[in-house]
ZADO-1210 file (C-alpha; in nm, 4 decimals, padded with zeros to 6 digits):
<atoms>
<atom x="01.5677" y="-01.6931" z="00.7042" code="UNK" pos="1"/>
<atom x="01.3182" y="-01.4061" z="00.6734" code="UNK" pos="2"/>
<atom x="01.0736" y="-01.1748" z="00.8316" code="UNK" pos="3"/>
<atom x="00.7686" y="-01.0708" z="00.6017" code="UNK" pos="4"/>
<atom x="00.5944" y="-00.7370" z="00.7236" code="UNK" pos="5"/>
<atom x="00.3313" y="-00.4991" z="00.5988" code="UNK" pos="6"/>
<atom x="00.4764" y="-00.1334" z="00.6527" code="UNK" pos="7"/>
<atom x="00.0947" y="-00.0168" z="00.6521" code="UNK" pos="8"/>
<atom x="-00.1628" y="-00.3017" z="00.7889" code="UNK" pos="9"/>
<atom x="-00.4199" y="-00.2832" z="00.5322" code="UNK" pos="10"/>
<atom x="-00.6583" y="-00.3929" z="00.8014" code="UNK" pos="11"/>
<atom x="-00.5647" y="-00.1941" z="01.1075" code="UNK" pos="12"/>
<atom x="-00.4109" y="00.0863" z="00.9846" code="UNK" pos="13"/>
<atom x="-00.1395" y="00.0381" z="01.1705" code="UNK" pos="14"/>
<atom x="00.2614" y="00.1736" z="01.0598" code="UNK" pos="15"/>
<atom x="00.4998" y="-00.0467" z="01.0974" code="UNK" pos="16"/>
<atom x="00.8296" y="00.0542" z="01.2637" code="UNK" pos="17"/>
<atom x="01.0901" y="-00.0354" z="00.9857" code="UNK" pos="18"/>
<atom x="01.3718" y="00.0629" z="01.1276" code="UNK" pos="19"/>
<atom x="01.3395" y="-00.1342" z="01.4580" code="UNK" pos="20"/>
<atom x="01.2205" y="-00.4166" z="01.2917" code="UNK" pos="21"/>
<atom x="01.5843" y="-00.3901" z="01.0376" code="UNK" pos="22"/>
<atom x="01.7793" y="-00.3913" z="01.3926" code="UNK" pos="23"/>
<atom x="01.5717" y="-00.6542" z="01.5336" code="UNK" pos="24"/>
<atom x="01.6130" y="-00.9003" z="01.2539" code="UNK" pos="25"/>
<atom x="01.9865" y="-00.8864" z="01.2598" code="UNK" pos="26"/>
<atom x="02.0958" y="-01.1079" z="00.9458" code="UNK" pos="27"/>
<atom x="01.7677" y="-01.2173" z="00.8315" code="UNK" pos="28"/>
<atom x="01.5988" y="-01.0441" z="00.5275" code="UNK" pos="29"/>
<atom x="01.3158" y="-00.8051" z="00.6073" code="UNK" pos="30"/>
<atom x="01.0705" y="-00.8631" z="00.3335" code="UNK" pos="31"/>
<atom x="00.8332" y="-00.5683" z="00.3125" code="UNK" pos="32"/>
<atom x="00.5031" y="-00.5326" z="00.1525" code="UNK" pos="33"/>
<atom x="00.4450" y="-00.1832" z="00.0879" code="UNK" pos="34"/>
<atom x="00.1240" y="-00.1350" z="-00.1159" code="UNK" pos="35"/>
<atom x="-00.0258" y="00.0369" z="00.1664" code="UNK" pos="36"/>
<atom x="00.2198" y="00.2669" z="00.2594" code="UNK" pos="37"/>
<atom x="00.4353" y="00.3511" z="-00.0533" code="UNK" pos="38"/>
<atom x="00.3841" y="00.7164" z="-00.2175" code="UNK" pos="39"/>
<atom x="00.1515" y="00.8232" z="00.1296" code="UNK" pos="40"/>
<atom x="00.4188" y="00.7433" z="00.4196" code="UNK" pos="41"/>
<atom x="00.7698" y="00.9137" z="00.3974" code="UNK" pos="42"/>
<atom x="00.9123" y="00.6149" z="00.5277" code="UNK" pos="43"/>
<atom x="01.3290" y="00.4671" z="00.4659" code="UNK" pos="44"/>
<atom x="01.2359" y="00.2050" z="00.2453" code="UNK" pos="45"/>
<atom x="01.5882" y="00.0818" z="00.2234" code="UNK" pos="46"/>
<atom x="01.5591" y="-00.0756" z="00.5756" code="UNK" pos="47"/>
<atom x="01.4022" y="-00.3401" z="00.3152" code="UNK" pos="48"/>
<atom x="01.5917" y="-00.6344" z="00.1796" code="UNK" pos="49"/>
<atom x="01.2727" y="-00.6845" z="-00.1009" code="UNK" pos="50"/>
<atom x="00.9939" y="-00.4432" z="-00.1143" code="UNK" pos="51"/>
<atom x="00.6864" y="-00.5403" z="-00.3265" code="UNK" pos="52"/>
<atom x="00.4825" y="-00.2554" z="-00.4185" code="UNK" pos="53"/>
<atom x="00.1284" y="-00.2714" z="-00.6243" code="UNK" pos="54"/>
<atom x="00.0597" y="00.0283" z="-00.8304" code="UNK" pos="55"/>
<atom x="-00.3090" y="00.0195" z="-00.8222" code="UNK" pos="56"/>
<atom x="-00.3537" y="00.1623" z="-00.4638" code="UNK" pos="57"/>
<atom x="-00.2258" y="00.5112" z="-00.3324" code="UNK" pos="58"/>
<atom x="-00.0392" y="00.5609" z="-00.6463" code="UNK" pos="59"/>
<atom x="-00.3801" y="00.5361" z="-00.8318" code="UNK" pos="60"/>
<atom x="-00.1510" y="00.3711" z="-01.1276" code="UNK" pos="61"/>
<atom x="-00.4310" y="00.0959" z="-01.1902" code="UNK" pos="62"/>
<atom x="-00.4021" y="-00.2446" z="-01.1930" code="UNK" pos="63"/>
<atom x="-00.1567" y="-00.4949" z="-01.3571" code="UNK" pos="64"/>
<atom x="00.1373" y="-00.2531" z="-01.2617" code="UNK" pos="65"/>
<atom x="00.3815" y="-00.2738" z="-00.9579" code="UNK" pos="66"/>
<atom x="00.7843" y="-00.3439" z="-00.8542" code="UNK" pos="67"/>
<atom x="00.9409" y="-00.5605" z="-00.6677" code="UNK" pos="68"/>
<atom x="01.3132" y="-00.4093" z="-00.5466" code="UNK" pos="69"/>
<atom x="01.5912" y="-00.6172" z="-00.3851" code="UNK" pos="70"/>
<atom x="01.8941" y="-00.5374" z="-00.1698" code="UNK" pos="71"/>
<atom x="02.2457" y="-00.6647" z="-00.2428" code="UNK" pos="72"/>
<atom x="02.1749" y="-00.8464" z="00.0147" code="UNK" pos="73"/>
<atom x="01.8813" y="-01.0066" z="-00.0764" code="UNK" pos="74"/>
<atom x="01.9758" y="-01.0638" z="-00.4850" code="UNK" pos="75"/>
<atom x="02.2802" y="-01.2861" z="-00.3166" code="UNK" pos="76"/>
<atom x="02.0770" y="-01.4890" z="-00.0982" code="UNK" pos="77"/>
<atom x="01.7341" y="-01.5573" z="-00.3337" code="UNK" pos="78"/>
<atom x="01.7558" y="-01.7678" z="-00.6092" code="UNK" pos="79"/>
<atom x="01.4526" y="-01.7451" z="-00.8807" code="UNK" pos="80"/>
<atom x="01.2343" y="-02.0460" z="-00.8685" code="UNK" pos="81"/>
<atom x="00.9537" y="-01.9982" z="-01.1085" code="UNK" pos="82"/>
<atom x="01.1450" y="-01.7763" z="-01.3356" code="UNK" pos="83"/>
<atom x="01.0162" y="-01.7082" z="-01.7189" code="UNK" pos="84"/>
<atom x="01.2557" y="-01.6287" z="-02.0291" code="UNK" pos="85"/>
<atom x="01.2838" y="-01.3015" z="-01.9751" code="UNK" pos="86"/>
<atom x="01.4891" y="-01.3434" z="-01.6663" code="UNK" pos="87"/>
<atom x="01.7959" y="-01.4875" z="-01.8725" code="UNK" pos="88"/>
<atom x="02.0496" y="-01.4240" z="-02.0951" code="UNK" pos="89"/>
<atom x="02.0151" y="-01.3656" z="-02.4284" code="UNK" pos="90"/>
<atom x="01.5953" y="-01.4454" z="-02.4186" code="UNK" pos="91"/>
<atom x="01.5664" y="-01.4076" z="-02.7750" code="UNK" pos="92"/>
<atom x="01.8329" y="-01.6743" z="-02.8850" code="UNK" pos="93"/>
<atom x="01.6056" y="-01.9654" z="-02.9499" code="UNK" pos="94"/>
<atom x="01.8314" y="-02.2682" z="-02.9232" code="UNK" pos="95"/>
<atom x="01.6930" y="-02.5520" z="-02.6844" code="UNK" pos="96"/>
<atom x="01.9598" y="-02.4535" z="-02.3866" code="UNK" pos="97"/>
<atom x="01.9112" y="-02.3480" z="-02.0785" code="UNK" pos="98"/>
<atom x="02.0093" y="-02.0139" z="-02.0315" code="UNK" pos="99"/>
<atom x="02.1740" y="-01.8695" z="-01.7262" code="UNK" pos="100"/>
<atom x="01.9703" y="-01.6507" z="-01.4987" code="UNK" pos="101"/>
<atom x="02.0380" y="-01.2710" z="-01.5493" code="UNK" pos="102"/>
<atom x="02.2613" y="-01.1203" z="-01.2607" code="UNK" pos="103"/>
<atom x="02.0272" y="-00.8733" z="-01.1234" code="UNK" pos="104"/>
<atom x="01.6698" y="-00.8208" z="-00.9913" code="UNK" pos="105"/>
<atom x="01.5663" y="-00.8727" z="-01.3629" code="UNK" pos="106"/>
<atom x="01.6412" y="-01.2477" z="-01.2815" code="UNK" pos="107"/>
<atom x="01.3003" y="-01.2630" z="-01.1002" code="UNK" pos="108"/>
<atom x="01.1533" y="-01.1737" z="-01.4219" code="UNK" pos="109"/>
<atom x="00.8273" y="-01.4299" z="-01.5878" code="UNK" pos="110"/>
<atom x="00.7164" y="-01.2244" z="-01.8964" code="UNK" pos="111"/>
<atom x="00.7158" y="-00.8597" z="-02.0146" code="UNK" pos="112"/>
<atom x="00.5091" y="-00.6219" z="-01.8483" code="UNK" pos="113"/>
<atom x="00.2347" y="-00.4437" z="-02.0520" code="UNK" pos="114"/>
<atom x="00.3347" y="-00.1202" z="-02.2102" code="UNK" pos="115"/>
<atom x="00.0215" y="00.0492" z="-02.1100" code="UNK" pos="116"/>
<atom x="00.0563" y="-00.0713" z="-01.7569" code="UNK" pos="117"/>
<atom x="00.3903" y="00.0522" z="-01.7428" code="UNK" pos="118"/>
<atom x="00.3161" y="00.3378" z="-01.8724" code="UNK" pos="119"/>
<atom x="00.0562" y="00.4302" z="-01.6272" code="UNK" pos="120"/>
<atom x="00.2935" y="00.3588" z="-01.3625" code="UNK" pos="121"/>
<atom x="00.5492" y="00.5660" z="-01.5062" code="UNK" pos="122"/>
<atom x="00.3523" y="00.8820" z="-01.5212" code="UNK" pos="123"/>
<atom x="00.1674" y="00.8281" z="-01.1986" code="UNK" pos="124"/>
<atom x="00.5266" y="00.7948" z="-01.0797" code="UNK" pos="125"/>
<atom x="00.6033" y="01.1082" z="-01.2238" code="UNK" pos="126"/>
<atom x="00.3019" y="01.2933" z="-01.0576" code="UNK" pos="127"/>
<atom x="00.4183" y="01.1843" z="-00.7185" code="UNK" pos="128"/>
<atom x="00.7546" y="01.2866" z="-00.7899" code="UNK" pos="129"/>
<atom x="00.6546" y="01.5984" z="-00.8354" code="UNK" pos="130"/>
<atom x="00.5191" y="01.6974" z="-00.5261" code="UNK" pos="131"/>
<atom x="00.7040" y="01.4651" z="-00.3181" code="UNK" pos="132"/>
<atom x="00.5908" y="01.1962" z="-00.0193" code="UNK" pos="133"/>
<atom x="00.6557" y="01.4437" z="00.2455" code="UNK" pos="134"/>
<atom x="00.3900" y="01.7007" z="00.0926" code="UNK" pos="135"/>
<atom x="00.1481" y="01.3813" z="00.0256" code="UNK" pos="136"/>
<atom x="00.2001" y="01.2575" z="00.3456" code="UNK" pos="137"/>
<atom x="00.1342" y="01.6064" z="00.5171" code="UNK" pos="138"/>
<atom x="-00.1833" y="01.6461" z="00.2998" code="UNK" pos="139"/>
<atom x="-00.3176" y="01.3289" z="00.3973" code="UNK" pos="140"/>
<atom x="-00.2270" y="01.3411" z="00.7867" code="UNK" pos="141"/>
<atom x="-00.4077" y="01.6607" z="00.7766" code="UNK" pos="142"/>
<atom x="-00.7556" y="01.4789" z="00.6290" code="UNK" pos="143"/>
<atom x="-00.7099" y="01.2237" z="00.8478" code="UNK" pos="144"/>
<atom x="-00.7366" y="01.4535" z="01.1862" code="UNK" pos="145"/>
<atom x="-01.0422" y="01.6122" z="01.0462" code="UNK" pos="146"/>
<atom x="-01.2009" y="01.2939" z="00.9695" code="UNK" pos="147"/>
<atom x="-01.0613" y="01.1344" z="01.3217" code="UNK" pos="148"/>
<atom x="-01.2232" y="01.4787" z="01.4834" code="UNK" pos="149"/>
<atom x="-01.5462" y="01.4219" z="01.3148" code="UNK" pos="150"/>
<atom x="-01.5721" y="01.0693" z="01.3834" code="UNK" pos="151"/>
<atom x="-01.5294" y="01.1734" z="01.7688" code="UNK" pos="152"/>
<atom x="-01.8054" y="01.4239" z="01.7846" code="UNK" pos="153"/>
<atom x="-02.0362" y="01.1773" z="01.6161" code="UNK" pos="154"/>
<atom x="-01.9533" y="00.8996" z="01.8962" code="UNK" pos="155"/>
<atom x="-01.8138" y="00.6724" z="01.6133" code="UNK" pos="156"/>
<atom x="-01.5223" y="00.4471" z="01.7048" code="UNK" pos="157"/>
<atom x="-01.2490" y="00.4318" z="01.5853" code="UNK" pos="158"/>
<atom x="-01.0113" y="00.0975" z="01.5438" code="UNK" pos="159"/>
<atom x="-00.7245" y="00.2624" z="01.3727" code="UNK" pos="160"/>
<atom x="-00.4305" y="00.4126" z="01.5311" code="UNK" pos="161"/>
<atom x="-00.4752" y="00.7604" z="01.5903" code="UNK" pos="162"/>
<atom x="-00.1053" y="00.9222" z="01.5791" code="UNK" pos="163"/>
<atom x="00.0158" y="01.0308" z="01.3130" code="UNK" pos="164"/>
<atom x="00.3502" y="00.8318" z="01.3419" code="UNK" pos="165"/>
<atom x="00.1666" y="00.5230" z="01.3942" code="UNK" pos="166"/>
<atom x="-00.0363" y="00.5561" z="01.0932" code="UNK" pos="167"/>
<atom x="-00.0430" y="00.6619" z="00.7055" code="UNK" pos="168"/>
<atom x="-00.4077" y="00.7077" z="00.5344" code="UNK" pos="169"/>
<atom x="-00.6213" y="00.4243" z="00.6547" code="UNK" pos="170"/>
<atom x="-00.8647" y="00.5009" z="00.9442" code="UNK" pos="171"/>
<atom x="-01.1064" y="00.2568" z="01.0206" code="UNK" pos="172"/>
<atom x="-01.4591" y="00.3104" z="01.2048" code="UNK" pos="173"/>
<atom x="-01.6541" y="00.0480" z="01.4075" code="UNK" pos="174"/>
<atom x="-02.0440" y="-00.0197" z="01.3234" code="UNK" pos="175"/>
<atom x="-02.2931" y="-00.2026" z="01.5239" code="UNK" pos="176"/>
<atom x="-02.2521" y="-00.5790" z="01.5050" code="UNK" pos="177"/>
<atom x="-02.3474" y="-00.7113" z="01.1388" code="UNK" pos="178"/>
<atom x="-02.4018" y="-00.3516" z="01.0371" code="UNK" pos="179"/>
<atom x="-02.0875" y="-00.3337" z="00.8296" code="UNK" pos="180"/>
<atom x="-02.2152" y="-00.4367" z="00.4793" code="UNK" pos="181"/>
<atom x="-02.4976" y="-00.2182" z="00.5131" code="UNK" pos="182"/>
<atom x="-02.3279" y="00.1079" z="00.5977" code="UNK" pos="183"/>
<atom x="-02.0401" y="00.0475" z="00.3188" code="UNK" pos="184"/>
<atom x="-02.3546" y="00.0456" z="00.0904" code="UNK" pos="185"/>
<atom x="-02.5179" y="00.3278" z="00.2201" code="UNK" pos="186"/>
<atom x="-02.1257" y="00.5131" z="00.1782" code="UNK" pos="187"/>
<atom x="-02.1577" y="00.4060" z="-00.1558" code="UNK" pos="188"/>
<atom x="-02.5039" y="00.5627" z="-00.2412" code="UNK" pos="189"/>
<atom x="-02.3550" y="00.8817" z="-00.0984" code="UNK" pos="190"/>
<atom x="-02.0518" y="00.8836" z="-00.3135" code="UNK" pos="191"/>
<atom x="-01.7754" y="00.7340" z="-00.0903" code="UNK" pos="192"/>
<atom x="-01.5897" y="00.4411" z="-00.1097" code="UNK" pos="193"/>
<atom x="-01.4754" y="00.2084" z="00.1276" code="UNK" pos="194"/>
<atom x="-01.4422" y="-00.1644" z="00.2530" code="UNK" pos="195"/>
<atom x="-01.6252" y="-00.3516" z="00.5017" code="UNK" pos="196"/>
<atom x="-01.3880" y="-00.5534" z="00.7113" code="UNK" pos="197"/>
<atom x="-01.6094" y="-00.8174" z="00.8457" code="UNK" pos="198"/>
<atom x="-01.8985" y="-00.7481" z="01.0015" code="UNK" pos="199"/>
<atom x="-01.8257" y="-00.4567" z="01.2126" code="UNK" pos="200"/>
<atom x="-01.5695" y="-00.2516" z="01.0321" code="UNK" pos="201"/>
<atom x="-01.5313" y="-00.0340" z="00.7716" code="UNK" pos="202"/>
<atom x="-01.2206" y="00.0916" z="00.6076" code="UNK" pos="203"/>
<atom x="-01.1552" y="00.4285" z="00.4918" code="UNK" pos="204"/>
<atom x="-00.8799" y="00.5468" z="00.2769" code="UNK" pos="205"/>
<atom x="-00.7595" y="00.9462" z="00.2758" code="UNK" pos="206"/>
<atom x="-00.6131" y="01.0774" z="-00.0223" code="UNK" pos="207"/>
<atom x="-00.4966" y="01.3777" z="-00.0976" code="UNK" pos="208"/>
<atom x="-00.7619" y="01.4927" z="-00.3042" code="UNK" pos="209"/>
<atom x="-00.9764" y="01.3931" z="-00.0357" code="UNK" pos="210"/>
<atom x="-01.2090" y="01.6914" z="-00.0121" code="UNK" pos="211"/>
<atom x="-01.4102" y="01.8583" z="00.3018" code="UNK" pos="212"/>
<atom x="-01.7415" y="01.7414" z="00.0859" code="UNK" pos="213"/>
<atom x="-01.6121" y="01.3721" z="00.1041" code="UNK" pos="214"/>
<atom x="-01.5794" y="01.3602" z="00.4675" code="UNK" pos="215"/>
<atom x="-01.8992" y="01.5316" z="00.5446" code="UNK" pos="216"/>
<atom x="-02.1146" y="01.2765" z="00.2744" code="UNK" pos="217"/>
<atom x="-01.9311" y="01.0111" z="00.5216" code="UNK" pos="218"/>
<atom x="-02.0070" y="01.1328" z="00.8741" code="UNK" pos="219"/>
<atom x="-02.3295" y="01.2232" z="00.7396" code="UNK" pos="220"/>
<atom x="-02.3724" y="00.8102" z="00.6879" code="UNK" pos="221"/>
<atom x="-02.1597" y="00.7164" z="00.9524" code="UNK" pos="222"/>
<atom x="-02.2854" y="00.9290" z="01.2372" code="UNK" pos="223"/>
<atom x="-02.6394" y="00.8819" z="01.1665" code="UNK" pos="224"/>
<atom x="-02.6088" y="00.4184" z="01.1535" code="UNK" pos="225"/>
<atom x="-02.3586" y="00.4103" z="01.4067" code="UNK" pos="226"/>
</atoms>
C-alpha cells in the first residue's frame, strides 16, 4: 500500500505537510512528487519513501532530465515491472539469458539517460548547491509578498495560499469568468509567463531572478482586466 502526494500542488499552490503525512501513513510508502517544490522549498525530503523530481521546472535544468530516489524501505517493497537492460547485471553480456535485476534504485532503470541532459542537470545542480534552498527559498518568499501585496491593492484575487509555510513559489490570481486565456496572452505580450488554469485562473511562478520590472509588467495586465 501507498499514498501518492504532490509536496507543491501545481494547481493550488498549496505545500504539502510531509512530515504529518510520514506519521499519518504509518507503514505505507509515501510516494512524493516533487517537481514543484524541489530546489524552491527547504523541505525534509527524506519523509519520502520515492521522490520523483523533473528537472525542467524550478531547477531550470530543461527537459528530458530528472531523478527518481527510493528509501530502503521502498527498494525492498517495489519490484521493477517495465524495466530495460540497463537495470541488470552485466547489460553488456549479450547471451539470450535473463539477467537478474540490479540491487539498487538503478534496477528501475529503461535506457541511458542523455549525456547532455545529464549534464544540464548536473550543473544546474551545482548552481543550486551553491547558494543553497534556504537562500532560494528566502528569495522567492520575499517576491512572492510583493507580488501577493500588489495583487491586493489592485483588488485581484488571489486562489493560492498566502503563508509562507503553506506555500513555495506558485501564486495564482482569479480573472473574470472565461477571461483566463485572454489575460495569459496579454501577460505574454508584456513579457511574462504564465498558465491559464481553466477559465478563470492564471498561474504564476516566482523565481529568484524574478525582478521588481516583472511584477510590475504583470499587475500592470492583471490589475487593469481583472
Amino acid at each position: 500500500m501507498a499514498v501518492s502526494v504532490s509536496a507543491v500542488d501545481f494547481r493550488t499552490g498549496a505545500r504539502a505537510d510531509l512530515a504529518g503525512l510520514r506519521d499519518v501513513v504509518g507503514d505505507r510508502l509515501l510516494v512524493v512528487d516533487g517537481i514543484q517544490g524541489f530546489g524552491v522549498a527547504d523541505l525534509d525530503w527524506t519523509d519520502a519513501d520515492v521522490l520523483v523530481v523533473g528537472g525542467q521546472k524550478w531547477l531550470r535544468a530543461g527537459w528530458g532530465s530528472g531523478f527518481v530516489a527510493l528509501s530502503p524501505r521502498a527498494l525492498d517493497r517495489i519490484r521493477p515491472v517495465l524495466g530495460g537492460w540497463t537495470g541488470v547485471e552485466d547489460p553488456g553480456n549479450y547471451d539470450g539469458r535473463p539477467h537478474r535485476p540490479l540491487p539498487n534504485a538503478r534496477r528501475f532503470s529503461v535506457t541511458n539517460g542523455s549525456p547532455f541532459a545529464s549534464g544540464a542537470f548536473a550543473t544546474a545542480l551545482e548552481q543550486l548547491e551553491s547558494v543553497g534552498v534556504p537562500a532560494v527559498e528566502e528569495r522567492i518568499a520575499g517576491t512572492v509578498d510583493q507580488l501577493l501585496a500588489a495583487l491586493a491593492t489592485a483588488g485581484t484575487p488571489v486562489l493560492s495560499p498566502t503563508g509562507r509555510a503553506d506555500r513555495a513559489g506558485i501564486v495564482v490570481a482569479g480573472t473574470s469568468a472565461g477571461a483566463a486565456s485572454a489575460v495569459t496572452a496579454r501577460l505574454a505580450d508584456a513579457g511574462v509567463t504564465a498558465t491559464a488554469h481553466g477559465e478563470d485562473r492564471v498561474r504564476l511562478s516566482v523565481h529568484a531572478t524574478t525582478t521588481t520590472a516583472a511584477i510590475d509588467a504583470a499587475l500592470d495586465v492583471l490589475g487593469g482586466t481583472l
